[in-house]
C-alpha positions as CSV (number, residue, x, y, z in Angstrom):
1,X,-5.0,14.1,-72.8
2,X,-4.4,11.7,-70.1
3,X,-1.4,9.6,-69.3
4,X,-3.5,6.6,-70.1
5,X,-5.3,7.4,-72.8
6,X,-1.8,8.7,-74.4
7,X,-0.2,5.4,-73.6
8,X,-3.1,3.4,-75.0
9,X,-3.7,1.6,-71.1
10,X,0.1,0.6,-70.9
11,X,1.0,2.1,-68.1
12,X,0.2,0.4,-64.9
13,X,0.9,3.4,-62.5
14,X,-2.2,5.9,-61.6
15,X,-0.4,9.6,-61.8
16,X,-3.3,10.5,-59.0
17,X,-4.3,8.2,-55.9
18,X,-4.8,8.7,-52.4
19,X,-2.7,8.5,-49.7
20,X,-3.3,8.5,-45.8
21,X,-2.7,11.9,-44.1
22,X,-4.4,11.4,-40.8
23,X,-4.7,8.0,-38.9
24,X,-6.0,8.1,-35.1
25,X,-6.6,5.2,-33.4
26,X,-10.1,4.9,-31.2
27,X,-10.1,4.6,-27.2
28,X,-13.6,3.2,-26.3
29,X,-15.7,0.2,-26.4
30,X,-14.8,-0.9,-29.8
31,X,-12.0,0.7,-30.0
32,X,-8.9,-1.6,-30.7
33,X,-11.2,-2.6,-33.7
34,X,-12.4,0.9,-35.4
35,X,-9.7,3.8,-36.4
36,X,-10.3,6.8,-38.2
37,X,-8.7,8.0,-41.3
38,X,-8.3,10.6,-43.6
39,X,-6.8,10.7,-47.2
40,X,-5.9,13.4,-49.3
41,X,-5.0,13.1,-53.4
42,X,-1.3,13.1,-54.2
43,X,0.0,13.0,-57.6
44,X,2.4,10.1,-58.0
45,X,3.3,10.1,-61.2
46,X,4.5,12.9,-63.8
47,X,2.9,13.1,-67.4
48,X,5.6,10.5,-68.7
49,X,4.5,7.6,-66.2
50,X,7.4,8.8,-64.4
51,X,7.0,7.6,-60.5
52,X,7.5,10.5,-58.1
53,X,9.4,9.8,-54.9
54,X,7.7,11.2,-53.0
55,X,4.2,11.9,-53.8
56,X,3.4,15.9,-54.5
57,X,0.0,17.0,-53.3
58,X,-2.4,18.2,-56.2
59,X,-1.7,21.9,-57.0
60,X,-3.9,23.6,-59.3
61,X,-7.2,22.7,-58.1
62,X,-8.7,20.8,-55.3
63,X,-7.6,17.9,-54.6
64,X,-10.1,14.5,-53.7
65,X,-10.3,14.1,-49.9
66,X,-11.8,10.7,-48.4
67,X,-12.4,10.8,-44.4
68,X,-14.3,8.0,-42.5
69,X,-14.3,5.0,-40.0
70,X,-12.8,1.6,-40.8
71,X,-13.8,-1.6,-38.9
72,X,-10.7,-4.5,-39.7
73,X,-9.8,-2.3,-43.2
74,X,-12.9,-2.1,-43.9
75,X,-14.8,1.2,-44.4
76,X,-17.6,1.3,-42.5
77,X,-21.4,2.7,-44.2
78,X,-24.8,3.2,-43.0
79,X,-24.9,0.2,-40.9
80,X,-22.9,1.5,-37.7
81,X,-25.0,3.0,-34.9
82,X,-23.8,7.1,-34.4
83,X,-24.0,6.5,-31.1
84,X,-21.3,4.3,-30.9
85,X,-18.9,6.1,-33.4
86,X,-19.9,9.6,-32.2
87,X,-20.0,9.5,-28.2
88,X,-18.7,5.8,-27.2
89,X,-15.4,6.9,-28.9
90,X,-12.6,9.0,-28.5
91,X,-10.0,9.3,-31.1
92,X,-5.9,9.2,-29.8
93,X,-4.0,11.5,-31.2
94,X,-3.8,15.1,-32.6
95,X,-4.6,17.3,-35.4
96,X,-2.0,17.1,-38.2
97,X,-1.4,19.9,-40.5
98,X,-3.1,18.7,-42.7
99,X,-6.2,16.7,-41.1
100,X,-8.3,17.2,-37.8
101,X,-9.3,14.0,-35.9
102,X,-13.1,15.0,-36.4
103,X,-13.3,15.7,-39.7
104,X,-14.2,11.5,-40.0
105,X,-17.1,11.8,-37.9
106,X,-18.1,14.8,-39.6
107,X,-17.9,13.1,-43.6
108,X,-19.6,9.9,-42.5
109,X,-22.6,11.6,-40.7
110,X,-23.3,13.8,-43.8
111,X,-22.3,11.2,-46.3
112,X,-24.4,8.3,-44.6
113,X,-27.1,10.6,-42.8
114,X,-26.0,9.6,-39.8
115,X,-27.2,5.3,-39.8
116,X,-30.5,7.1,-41.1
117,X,-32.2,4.0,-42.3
118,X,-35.2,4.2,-44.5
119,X,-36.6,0.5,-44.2
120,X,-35.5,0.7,-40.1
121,X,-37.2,4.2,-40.0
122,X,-40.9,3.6,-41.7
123,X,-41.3,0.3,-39.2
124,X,-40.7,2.7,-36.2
125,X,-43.0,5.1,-37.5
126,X,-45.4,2.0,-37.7
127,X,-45.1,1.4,-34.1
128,X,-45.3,4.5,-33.3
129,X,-48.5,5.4,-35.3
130,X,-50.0,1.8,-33.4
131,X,-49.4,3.4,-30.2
132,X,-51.1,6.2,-31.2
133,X,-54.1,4.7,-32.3
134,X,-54.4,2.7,-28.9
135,X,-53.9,5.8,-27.2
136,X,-56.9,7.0,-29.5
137,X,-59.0,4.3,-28.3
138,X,-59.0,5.2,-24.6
139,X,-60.1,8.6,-25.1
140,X,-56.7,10.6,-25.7
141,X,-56.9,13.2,-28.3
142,X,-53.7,12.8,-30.9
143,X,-52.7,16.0,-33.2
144,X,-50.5,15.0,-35.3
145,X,-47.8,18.4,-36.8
146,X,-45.1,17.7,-40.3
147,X,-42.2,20.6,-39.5
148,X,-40.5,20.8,-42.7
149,X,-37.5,23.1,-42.4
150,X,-37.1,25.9,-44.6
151,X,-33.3,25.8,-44.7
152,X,-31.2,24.5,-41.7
153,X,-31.7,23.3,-38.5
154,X,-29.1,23.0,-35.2
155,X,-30.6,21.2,-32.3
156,X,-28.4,19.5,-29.2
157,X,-25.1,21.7,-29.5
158,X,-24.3,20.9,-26.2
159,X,-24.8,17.1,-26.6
160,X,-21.8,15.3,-24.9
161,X,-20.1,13.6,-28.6
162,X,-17.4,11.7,-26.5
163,X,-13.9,13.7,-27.7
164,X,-15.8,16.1,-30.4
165,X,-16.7,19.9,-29.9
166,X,-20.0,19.4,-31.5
167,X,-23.4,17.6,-30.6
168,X,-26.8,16.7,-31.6
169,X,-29.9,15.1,-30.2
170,X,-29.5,11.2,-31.5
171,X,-32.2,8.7,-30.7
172,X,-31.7,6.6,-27.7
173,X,-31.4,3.3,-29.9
174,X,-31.1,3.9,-33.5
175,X,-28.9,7.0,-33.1
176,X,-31.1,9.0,-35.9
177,X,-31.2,12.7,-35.5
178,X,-34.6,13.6,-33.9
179,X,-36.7,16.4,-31.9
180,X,-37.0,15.7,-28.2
181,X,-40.3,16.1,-27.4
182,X,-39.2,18.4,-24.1
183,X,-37.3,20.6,-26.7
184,X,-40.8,21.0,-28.8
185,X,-42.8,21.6,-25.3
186,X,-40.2,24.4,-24.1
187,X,-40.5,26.3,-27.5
188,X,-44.3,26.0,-27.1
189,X,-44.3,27.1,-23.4
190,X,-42.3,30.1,-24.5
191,X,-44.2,31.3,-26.8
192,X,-47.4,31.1,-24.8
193,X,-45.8,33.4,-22.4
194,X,-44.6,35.2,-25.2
195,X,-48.7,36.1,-26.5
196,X,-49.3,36.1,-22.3
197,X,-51.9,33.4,-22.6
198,X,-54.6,33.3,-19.9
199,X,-52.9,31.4,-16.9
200,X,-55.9,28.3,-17.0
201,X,-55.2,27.5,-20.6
202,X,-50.9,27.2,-19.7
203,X,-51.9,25.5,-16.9
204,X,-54.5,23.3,-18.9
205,X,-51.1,22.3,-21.3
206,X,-48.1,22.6,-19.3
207,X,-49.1,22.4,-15.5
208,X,-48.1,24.1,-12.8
209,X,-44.2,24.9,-12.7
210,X,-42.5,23.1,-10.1
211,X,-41.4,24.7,-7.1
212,X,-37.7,26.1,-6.5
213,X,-36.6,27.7,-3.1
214,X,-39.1,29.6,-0.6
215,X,-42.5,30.7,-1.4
216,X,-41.5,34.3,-2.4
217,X,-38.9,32.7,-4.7
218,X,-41.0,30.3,-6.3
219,X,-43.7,33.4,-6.7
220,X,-40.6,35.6,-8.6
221,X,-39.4,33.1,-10.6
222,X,-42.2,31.0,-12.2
223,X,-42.4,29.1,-15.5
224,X,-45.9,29.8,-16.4
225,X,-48.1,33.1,-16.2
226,X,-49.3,32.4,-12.8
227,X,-49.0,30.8,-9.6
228,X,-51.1,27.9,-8.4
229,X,-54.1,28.2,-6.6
230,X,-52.5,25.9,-4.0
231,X,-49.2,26.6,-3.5
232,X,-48.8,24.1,-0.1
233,X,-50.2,20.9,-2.9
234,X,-47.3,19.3,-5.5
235,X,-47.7,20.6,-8.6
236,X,-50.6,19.5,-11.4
237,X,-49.2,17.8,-14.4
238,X,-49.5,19.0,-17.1
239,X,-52.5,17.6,-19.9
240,X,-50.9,17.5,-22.9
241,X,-47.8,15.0,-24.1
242,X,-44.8,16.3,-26.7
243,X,-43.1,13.1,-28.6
244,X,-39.9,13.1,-29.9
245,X,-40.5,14.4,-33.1
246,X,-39.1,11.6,-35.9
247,X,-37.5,12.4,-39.3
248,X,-40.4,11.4,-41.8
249,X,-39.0,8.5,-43.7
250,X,-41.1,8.7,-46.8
251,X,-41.5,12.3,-47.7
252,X,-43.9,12.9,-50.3
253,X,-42.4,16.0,-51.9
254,X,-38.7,15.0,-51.4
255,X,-38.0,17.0,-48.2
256,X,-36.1,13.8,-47.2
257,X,-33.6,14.0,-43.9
258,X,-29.8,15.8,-44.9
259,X,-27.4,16.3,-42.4
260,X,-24.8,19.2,-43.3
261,X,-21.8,19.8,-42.6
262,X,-21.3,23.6,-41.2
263,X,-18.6,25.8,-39.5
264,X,-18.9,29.1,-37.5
265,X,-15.7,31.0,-37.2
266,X,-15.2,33.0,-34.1
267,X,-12.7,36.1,-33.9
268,X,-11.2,37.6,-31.3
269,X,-10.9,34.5,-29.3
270,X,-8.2,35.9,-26.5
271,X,-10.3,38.7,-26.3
272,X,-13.6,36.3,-25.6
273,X,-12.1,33.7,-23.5
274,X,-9.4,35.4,-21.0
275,X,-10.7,35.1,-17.7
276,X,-7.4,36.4,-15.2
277,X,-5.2,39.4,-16.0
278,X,-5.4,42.2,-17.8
279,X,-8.4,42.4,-20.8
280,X,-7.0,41.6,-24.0
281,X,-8.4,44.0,-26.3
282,X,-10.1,42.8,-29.4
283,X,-8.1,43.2,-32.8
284,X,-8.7,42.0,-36.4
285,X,-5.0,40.8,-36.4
286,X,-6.3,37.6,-34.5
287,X,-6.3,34.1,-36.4
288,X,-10.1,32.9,-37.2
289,X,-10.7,29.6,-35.4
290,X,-13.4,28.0,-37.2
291,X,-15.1,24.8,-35.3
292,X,-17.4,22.3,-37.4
293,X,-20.8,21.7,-36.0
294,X,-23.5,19.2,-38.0
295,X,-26.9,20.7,-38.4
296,X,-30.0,19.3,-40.4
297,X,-32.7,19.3,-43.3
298,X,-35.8,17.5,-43.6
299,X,-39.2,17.2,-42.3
300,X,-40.0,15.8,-38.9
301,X,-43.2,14.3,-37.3
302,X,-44.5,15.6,-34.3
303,X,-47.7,14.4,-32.3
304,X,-49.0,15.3,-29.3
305,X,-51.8,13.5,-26.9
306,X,-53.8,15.1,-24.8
307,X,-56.3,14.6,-22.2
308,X,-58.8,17.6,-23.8
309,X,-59.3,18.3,-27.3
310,X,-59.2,22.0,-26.5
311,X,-56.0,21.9,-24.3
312,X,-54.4,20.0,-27.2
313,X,-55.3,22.6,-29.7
314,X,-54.1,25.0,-28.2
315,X,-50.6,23.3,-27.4
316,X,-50.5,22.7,-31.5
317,X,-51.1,26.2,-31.9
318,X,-48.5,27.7,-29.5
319,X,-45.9,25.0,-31.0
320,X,-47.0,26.0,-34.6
321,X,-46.7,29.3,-34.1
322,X,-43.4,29.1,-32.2
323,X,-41.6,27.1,-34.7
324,X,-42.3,29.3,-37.4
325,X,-42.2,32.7,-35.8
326,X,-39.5,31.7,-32.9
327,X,-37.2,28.8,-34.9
328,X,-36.5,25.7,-33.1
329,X,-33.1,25.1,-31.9
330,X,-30.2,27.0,-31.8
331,X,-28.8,29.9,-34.2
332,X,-32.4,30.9,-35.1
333,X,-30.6,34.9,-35.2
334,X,-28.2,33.3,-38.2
335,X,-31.6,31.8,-39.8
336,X,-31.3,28.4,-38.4
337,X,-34.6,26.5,-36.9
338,X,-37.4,27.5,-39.0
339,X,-40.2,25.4,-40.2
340,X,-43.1,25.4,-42.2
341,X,-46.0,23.7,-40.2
342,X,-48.8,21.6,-41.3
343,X,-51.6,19.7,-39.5
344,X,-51.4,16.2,-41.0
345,X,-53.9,13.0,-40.7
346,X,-52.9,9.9,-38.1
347,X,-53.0,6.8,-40.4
């Protein structure tokens, strides 16, 4: 039985509340307004009503932990922009034994998606779905792909995130996780060099790869299956466009936008970082360093617009395949980046 419930409400004093373990001051833009904080449970009261001096941590089980971003005291939600909290600061100060100066960017992106905005996100899909129609109207050819992940997905690790070890591919305004549409092409390009596709259907999608170096080098060291047929012209563009692919903001069967949060531990880290002197040998007696990275769930919305209906076909296809059979992103070898793909209709 509680404290509380024992004493019938009389006593005033919580025997559990939180108390700050971590406070770092931002460096940045906004940063003599915004701080980050971490809290960790502390019991501060015995069974009697008894005030401890000082708190004890919670032993026995684990205890609440509250991380985040405050703006004047207050705690900032779903309103702020990631951009500005995730790469226009940088937090002063260091890890504690008990809290890391990340682990507030980390709880509000997965708590509050990121600023993912549902009202914000269905009119840009509006626009974008006008644009498309226009596009439509003048003779393009739109194909429009729904990649629903089948469990995780890491895209933009080596993102610049201001002070953080971690990144991800944000939108240029809203700072929503999204699918650059040069991300989708590569994968797409790969795997049509992957099947070996005839060189005037990669050249139909993709172009001609640009040259790099002298003739002989550009000859070695091509993107695509073959060279031009004009090697002294610029290079043809390419006749099919890859949009950023955007998180579907009303997702029939639920498949709504999560973003995780997720750790790989690396061992042996002498052994995988010396550069000078002797080679450290690896051993198991070396200390795990874990380091957090954000990755996602959801379904996205990809289109593509072509010049030719074939040439956009096949650039569905190749992508289609890819992100099922190849995984998009990175970590595909640990099971990240896969996606189910289907063909949907352009309002």
């Amino acid at each position: 039985m509680s404290p509380s419930r024992r004493n019938h409400g009389q006593n005033t004093h919580p025997r559990f509340t939180l108390l700050e373990v971590g406070r770092w001051p931002a460096a940045g833009p906004a940063g003599r307004l915004i701080e980050a904080r971490v809290r960790l449970e502390h019991q501060v009261t015995d069974d009697k009503g008894k005030r401890l001096a000082p708190a004890k941590p919670v032993k026995g089980r684990r205890p609440r932990r509250n991380a985040g971003f405050e703006l004047a005291g207050e705690r900032l939600r779903g309103e702020a922009n990631a951009l500005i909290l995730l790469r226009r600061l940088a937090l002063v100060g260091e890890a504690t034994d008990k809290a890391r100066p990340e682990e507030p960017a980390l709880e509000w992106a997965q708590e509050f998606r990121l600023g993912y905005d549902p009202v914000r996100a269905e009119a840009l899909q509006a626009r974008r779905d006008h644009l498309l129609r226009c596009l439509r109207e003048t003779g393009k050819h739109v194909l429009r792909l729904r990649l629903a992940t089948e469990w995780r997905l890491v895209i933009g690790l080596g993102e610049p995130m201001a002070d953080h070890e971690f990144g991800l591919h944000l939108h240029g305004t809203h700072g929503w996780p999204l699918l650059r549409g040069s991300g989708l092409k590569g994968a797409a390009a790969a795997w049509a060099r992957h099947v070996e596709a005839p060189p005037e259907e990669y050249r139909a999608v993709f172009g001609d790869p640009p040259p790099t170096g002298s003739q002989d080098e550009t000859a070695e060291s091509s993107d695509g299956p073959a060279d031009s047929d004009d090697p002294g012209g610029s290079p043809a563009p390419g006749g099919v466009r890859f949009l950023d692919a955007l998180p579907e903001c009303a997702p029939a069967d639920g498949h709504g936008l999560v973003v995780h949060r997720d750790v790989i531990t690396p061992h042996q880290q002498p052994y995988r970082t010396q550069r000078d002197g002797p080679q450290t040998p690896p051993g198991e007696h070396e200390a795990p360093n874990p380091q957090p990275f954000l990755s996602l769930s959801g379904a996205f919305t990809a289109d593509l617009v072509g010049d030719e209906p074939e040439a956009t076909r096949k650039a569905a296809d190749w992508l289609t395949a890819a992100a099922t059979e190849q995984g998009l992103g990175a970590r595909t070898a640990a099971g990240y980046g896969y996606t189910t793909v289907d063909e949907s209709v352009l309002p």
